[in-house]
VEXDREN-2710 file (C-alpha; in Angstrom, 1 decimal):
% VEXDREN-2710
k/r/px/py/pz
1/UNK/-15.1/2.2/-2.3
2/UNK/-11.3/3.0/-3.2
3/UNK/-8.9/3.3/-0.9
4/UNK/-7.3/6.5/0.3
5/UNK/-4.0/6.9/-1.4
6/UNK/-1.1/7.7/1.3
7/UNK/-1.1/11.0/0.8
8/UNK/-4.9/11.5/1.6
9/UNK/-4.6/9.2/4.4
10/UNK/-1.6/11.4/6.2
11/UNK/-3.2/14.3/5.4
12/UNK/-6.6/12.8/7.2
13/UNK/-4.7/11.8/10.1
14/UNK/-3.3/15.4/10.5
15/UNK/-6.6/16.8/10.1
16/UNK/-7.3/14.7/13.6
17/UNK/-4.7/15.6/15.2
18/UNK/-4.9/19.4/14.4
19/UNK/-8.4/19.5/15.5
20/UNK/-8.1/17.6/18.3
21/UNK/-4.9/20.0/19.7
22/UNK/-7.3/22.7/19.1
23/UNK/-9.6/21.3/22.2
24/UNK/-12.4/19.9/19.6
25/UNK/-13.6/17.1/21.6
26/UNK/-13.7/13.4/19.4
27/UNK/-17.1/13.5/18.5
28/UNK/-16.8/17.0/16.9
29/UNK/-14.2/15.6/15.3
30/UNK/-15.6/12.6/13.9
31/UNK/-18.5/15.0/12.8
32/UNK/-16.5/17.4/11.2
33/UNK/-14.6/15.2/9.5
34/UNK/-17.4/12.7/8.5
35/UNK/-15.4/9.4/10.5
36/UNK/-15.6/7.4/13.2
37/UNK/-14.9/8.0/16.3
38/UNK/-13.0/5.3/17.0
39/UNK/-11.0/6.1/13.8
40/UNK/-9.9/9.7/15.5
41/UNK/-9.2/8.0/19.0
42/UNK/-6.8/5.7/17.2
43/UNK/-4.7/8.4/15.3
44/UNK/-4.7/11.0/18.5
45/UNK/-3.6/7.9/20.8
46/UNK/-0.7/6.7/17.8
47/UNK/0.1/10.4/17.9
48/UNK/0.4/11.2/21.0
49/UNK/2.3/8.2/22.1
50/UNK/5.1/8.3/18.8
51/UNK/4.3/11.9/18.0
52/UNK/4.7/12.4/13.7
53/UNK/5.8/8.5/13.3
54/UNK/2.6/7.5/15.1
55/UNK/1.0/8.7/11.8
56/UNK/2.9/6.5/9.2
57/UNK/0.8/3.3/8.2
58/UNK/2.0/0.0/10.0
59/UNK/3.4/-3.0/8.5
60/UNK/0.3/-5.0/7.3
61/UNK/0.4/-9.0/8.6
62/UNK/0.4/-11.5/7.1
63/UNK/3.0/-13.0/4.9
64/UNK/5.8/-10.5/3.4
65/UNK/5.7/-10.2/-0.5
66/UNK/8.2/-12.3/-2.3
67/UNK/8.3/-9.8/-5.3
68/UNK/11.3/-7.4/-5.1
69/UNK/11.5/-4.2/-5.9
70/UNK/13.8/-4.4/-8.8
71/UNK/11.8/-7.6/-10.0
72/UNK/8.8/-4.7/-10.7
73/UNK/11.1/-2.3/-12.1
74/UNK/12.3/-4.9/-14.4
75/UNK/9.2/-6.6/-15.6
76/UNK/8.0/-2.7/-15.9
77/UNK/10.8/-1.8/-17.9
78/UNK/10.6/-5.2/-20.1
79/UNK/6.7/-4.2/-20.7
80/UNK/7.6/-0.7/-22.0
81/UNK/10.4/-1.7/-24.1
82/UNK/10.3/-4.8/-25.2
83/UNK/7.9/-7.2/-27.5
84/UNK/7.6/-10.5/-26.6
85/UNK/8.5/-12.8/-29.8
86/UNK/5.5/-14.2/-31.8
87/UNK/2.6/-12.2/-29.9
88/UNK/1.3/-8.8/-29.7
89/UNK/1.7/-8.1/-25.9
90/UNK/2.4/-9.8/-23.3
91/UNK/0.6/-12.0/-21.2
92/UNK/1.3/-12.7/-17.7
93/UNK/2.7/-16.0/-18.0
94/UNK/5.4/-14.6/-20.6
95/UNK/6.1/-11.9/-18.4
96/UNK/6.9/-14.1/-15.5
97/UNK/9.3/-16.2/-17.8
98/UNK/12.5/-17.1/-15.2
99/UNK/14.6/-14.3/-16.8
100/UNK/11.8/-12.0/-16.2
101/UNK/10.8/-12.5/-12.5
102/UNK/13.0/-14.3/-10.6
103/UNK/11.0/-15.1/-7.7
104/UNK/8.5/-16.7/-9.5
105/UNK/11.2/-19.8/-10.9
106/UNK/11.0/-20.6/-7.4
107/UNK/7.1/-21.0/-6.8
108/UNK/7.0/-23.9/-10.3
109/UNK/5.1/-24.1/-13.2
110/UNK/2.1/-21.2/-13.4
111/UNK/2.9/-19.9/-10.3
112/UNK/0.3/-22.1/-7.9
113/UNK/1.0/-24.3/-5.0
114/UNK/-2.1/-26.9/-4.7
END
């Protein structure tokens, strides 16, 4: 199963809302939209109590990423324009050389705690 890309998933959780603010109970929802009633109570509750920021996704838990933004743009950019020296592409342990990736230096050799 793949997930929903962001798009489809704010465009789902208007869906609920609409119907729902058009006195469609939440089992007709769920039915008509194929989910889960629990999955509709959830985004009419988050809407009604934040109104149109109750439908955003919420931080995940767990710990925050380490890679930055601009290390992605850069090891993007190095993929697309650059060849590494003495190989045909690059592997992920080139790539995540220290002037590549900063953030991995800082996690050792290979990039594994044990």
């Amino acid at each position: 199963m793949r997930r929903r890309t962001t798009a489809q998933a704010l465009a789902q959780r208007s869906r609920i809302v609409l119907e729902c603010a058009e006195g469609h109970s939440i089992m007709e929802v769920s039915r008509r939209l194929r989910i889960t009633p629990d999955t509709v109570r959830t985004w009419r509750r988050r809407f009604l109590e934040r109104g149109l920021d109750g439908l955003s996704d919420e931080p995940r838990p767990g710990v925050p990423r380490k890679i930055t933004d601009a290390d992605v743009e850069r090891v993007i950019v190095k993929t697309l324009e650059e060849k590494p020296k003495n190989a045909t592409h690059w592997s992920t342990r080139s790539m995540a050389a220290p002037r590549a990736c900063r953030s991995q230096r800082s996690r050792g050799s290979g990039g594994r705690s044990h």
